[in-house]
C-alpha positions as CSV (number, residue, x, y, z in Angstrom):
1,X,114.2,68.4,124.5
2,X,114.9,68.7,121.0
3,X,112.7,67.4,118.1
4,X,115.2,64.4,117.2
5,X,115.6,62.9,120.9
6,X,112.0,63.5,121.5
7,X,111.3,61.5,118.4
8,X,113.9,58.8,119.3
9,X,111.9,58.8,122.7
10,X,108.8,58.1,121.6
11,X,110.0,55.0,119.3
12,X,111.8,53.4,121.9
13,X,108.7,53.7,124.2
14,X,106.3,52.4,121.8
15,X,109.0,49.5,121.7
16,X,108.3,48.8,125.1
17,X,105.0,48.6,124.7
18,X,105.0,46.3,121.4
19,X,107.0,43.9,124.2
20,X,103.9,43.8,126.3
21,X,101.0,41.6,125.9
22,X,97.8,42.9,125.2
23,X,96.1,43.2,128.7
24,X,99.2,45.1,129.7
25,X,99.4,47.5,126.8
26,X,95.3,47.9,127.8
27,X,96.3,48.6,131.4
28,X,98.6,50.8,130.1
29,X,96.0,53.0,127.8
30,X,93.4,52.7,130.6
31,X,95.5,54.7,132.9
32,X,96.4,57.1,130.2
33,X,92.7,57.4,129.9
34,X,93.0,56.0,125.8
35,X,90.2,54.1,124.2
36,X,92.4,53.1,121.3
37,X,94.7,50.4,120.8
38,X,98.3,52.5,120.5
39,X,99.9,49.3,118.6
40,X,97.7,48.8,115.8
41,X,97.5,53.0,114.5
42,X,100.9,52.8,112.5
43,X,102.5,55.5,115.2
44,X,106.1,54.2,114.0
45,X,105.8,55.4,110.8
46,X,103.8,58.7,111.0
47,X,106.6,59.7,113.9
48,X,109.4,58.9,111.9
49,X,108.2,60.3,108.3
50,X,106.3,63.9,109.8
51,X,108.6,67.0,109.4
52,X,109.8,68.3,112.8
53,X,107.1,71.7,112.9
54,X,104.4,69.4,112.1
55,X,105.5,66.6,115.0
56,X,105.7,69.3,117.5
57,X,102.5,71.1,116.5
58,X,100.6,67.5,117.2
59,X,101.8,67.1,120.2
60,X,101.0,70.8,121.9
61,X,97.5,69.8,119.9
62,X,96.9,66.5,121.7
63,X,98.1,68.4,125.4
64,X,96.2,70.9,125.4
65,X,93.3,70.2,123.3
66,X,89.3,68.6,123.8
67,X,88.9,65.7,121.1
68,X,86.2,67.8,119.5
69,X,88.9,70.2,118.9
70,X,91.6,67.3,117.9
71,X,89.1,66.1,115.3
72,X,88.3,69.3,114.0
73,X,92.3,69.9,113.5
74,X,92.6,66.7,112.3
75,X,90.2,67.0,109.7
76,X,91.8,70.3,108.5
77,X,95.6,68.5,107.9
78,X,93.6,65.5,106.6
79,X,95.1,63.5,109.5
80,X,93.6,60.0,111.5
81,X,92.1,61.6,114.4
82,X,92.3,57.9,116.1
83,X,95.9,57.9,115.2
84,X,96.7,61.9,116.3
85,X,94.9,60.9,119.6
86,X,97.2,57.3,120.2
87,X,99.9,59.8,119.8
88,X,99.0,62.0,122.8
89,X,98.2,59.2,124.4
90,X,101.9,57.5,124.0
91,X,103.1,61.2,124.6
92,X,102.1,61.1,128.1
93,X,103.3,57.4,128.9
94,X,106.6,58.7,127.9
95,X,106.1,61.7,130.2
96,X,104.9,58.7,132.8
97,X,108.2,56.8,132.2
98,X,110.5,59.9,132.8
99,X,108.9,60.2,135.8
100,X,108.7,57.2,137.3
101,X,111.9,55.9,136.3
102,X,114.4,59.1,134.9
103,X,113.8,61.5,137.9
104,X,112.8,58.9,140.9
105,X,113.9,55.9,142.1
106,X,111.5,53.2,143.0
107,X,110.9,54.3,147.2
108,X,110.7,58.1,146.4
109,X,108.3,58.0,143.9
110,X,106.0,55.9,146.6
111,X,107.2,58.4,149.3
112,X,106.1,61.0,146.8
113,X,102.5,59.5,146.1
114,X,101.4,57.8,149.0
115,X,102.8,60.4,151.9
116,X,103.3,63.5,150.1
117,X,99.4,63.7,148.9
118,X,97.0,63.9,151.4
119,X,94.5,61.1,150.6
120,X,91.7,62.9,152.6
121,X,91.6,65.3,149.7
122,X,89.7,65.7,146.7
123,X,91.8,65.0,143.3
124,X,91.2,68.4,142.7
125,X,92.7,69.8,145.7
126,X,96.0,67.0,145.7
127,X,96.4,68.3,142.3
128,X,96.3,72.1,143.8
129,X,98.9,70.8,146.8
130,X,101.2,69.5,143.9
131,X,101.2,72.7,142.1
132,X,101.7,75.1,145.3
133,X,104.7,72.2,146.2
134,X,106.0,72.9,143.0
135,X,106.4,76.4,143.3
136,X,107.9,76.4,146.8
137,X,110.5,73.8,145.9
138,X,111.7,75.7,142.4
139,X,112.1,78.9,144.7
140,X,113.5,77.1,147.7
141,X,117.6,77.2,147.5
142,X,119.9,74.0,148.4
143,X,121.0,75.9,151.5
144,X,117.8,76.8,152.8
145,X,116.7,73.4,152.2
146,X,119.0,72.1,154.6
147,X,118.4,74.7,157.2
148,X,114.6,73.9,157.3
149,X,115.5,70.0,157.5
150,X,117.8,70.7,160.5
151,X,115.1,73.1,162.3
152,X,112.3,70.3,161.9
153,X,114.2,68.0,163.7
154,X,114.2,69.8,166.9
155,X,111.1,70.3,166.1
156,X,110.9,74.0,165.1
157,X,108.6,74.8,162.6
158,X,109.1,78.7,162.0
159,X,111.1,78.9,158.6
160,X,108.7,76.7,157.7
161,X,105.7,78.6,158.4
162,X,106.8,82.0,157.3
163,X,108.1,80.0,153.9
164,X,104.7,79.0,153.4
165,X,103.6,82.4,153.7
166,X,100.3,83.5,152.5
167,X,99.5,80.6,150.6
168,X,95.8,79.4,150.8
169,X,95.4,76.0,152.1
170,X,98.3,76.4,154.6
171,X,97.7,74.0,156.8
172,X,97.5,71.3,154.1
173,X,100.9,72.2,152.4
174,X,102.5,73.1,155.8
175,X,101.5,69.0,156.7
176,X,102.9,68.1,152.9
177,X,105.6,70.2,153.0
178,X,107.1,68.8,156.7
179,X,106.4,65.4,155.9
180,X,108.5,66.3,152.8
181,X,110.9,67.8,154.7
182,X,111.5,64.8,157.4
183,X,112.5,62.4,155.0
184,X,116.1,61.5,154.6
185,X,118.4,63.9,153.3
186,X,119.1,61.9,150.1
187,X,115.2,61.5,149.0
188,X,114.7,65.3,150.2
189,X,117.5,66.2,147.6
190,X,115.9,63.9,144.9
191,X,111.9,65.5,145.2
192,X,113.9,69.0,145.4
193,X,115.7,68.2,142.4
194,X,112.5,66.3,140.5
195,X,109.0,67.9,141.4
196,X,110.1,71.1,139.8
197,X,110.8,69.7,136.7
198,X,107.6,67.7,136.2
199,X,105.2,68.9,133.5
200,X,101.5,69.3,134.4
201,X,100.9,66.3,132.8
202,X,102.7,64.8,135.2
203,X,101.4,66.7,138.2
204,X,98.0,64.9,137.5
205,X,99.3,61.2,136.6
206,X,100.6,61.8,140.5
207,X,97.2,62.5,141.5
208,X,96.2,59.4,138.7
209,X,98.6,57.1,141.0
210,X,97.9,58.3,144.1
211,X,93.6,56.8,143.9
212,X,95.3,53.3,143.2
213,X,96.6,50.7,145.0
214,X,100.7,50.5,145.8
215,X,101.1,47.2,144.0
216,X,99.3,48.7,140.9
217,X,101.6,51.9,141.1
218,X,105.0,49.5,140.9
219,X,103.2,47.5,138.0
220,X,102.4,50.1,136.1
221,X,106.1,51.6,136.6
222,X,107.2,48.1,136.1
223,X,105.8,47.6,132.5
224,X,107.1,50.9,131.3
225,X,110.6,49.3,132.1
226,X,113.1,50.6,129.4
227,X,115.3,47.8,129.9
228,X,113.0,45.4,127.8
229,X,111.3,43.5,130.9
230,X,108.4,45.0,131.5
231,X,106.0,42.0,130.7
232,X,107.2,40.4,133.8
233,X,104.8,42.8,135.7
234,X,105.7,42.8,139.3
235,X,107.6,39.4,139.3
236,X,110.7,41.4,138.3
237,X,110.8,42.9,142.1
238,X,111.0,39.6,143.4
239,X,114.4,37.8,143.6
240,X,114.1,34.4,142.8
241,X,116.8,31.9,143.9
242,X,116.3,29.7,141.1
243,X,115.3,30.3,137.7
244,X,111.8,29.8,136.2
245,X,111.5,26.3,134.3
246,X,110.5,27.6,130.7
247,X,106.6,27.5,129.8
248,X,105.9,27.0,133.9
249,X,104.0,29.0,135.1
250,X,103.9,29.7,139.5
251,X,101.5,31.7,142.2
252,X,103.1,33.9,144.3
253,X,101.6,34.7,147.9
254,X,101.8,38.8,148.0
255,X,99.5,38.9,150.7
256,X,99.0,35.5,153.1
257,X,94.5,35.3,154.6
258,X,94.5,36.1,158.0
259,X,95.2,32.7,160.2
260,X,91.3,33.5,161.9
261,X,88.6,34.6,160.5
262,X,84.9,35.9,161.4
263,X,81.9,33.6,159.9
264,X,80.3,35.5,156.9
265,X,82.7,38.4,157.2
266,X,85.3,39.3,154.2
267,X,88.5,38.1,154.7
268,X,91.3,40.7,155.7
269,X,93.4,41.4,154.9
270,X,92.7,40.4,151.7
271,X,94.7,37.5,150.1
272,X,96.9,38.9,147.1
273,X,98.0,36.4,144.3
274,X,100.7,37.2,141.6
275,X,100.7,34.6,138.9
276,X,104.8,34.3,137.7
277,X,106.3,32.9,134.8
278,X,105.6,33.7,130.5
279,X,102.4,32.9,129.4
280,X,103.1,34.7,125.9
281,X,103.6,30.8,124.2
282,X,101.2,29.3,126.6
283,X,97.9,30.9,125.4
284,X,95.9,30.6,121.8
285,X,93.9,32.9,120.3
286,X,90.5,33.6,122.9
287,X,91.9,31.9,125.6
288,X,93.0,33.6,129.3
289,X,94.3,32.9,132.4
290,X,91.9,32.9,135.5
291,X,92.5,32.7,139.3
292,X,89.9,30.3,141.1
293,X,89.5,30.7,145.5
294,X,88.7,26.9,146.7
295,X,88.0,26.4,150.3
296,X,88.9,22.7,151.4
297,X,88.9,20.9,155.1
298,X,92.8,20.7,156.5
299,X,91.6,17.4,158.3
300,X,91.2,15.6,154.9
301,X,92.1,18.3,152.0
302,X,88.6,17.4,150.3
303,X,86.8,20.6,148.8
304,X,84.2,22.1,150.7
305,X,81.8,23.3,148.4
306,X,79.2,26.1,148.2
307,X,80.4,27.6,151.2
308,X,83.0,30.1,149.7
309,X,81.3,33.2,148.5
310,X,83.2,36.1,146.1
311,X,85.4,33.4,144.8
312,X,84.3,33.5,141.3
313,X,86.8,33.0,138.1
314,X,88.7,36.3,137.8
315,X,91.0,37.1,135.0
316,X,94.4,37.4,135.5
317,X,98.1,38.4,133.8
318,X,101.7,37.4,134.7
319,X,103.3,39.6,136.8
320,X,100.2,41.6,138.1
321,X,98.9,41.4,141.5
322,X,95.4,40.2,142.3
323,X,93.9,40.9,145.4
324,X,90.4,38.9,146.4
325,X,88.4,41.5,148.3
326,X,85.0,40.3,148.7
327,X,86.0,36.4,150.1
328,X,83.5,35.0,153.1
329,X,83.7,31.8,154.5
330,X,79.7,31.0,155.3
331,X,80.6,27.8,157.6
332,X,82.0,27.7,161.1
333,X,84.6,25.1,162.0
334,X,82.2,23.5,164.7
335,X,79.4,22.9,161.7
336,X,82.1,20.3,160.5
337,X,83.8,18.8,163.7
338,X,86.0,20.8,164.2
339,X,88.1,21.1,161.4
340,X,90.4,24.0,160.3
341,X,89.9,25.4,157.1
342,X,92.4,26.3,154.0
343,X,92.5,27.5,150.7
344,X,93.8,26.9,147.3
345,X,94.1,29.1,144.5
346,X,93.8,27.5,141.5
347,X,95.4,28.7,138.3
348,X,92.8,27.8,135.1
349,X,93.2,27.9,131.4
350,X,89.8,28.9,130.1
351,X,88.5,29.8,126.3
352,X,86.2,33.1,126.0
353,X,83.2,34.2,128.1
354,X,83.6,32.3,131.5
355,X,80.3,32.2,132.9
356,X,81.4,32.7,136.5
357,X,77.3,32.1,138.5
358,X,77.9,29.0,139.5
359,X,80.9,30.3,142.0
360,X,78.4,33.0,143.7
């Protein structure tokens, strides 16, 4: 990539990220594993004004660097070390972005992370089974590819093994490698095409994705979007058949409580609640959205209260999924004639610190 599209790159991505409100620019930097606040170190300007040797020097700096030694180089070329630092870190969302949305379509890249890594394995050792992938796919040929493919599915594994040769942890990338390798042909041809042109960098924001949850993964590859719609969060996978009433705001159901439930026992699966709509007019200055669990009586829709635990106030932002993990019912339907229970989910405005004891 030369100099000039890399530059043009990196303004159009810091775009996408001045479109984003600020808990999803944070969830953005958290992943990226960035303390700082990319928007407010001036990046426009110093990647638009520094010469072409310099640029590229910062960025093999920020790769490949500890911040000790960032801050000592920093302090030699009289640089911001906070700023040179946002730059790596908006370096490697960009490399995030080409992944998730250059080389792979939305159902490979969760083929690639939640069935291609073994989640038994340590981060270390999904990040070793990435690399040895890597290498077995840039030396594997088209043809071969296709041989292999047809020889699984009678289910003979020999190429396969003597492909995988002496390499240590066999059995791991053997497992890796056919799951690979039983897909269909048109996603086999995509991860043969893409994992060997994916940067190390990239190799270990794999290994980032694969510790979270699905919906997470498709938010964050949602809100690096580079068609300028990334603030809707997830809400953008869902078709709507009618269009969103301007400053409403709507809960979506990603994930429905089970219909029966054991007394005192977490609820699962877990209800999952996206919040839909643009808040980015609704909200002044200290104020947030929070999701509220309220467990009310079917036979008369009254609120039953204090006998909802893990149901306390819990911050949330359009277009991100929030999933209640720690919900318990603590009374039985016989304790109140009978009745079926419910819940509601209420969607609250509230101003700074929301002290959240009284839902415990």
């Amino acid at each position: 990539m030369s100099m000039n599209v890399l530059r043009t790159k990196l303004i159009e991505i810091l775009l996408v990220l001045k479109n984003l409100n600020l808990v999803q620019v944070s969830t953005l930097c958290k992943f990226s594993r960035c303390e700082e606040n990319i928007l407010c170190q001036n990046l426009e300007k110093f990647i638009k004004e520094t010469e072409d040797d310099e640029l590229e020097e910062v960025i093999y700096m920020v790769q490949n660097s500890s911040v000790n030694e960032i801050e000592n180089f920093c302090e030699q070329r009289q640089l911001q070390s906070t700023q040179i630092i946002s730059l790596g870190c908006l370096f490697r969302l960009l490399l995030l972005q080409g992944m998730l949305h250059e080389h792979l379509n939305i159902d490979q890249v969760m083929k690639l992370v939640t069935e291609l890594i073994p989640g038994e394995q340590q981060p270390d050792q999904q990040l070793q089974i990435l690399q040895h992938l890597k290498l077995l796919l840039t030396q594997l040929l088209p043809e071969q590819l296709e041989e292999i493919c047809e020889d699984i599915k009678i289910n003979n594994d020999e190429k396969l093994i003597h492909l995988l040769g002496e390499y240590q942890n066999q059995y791991i990338l053997f497992s890796s490698l056919k799951q690979l390798l039983s897909m269909e042909l048109e996603d086999i041809q995509a991860l043969h095409n893409a994992i060997p042109k994916l940067q190390d960098i990239q190799l270990i924001q794999l290994v980032q994705l694969r510790q979270l949850d699905p919906l997470d993964i498709l938010e964050i590859r949602q809100l690096l979007s580079p068609n300028g719609d990334g603030w809707l969060g997830l809400q953008a996978l869902i078709e709507e058949d009618e269009p969103q009433p301007e400053n409403t705001l709507t809960l979506q159901i990603i994930t429905q409580p089970p219909e029966k439930t054991v007394y005192r026992r977490n609820l699962r699966p877990n209800p999952t609640i996206m919040v839909c709509g643009d808040d980015r007019n609704m909200l002044q200055n200290g104020e947030g959205l929070y999701l509220v669990p309220v467990l009310l009586r079917c036979d008369t829709l009254t609120e039953v209260k204090g006998k909802l635990t893990g149901n306390q106030p819990i911050q949330v932002k359009v277009g991100s999924a929030l999933k209640f993990k720690k919900l318990k019912i603590t009374i039985t339907s016989h304790q109140l004639n009978e009745t079926m229970y419910c819940l509601r989910f209420e969607l609250r405005k509230y101003r700074g610190q929301v002290n959240s004891d009284e839902y415990d």
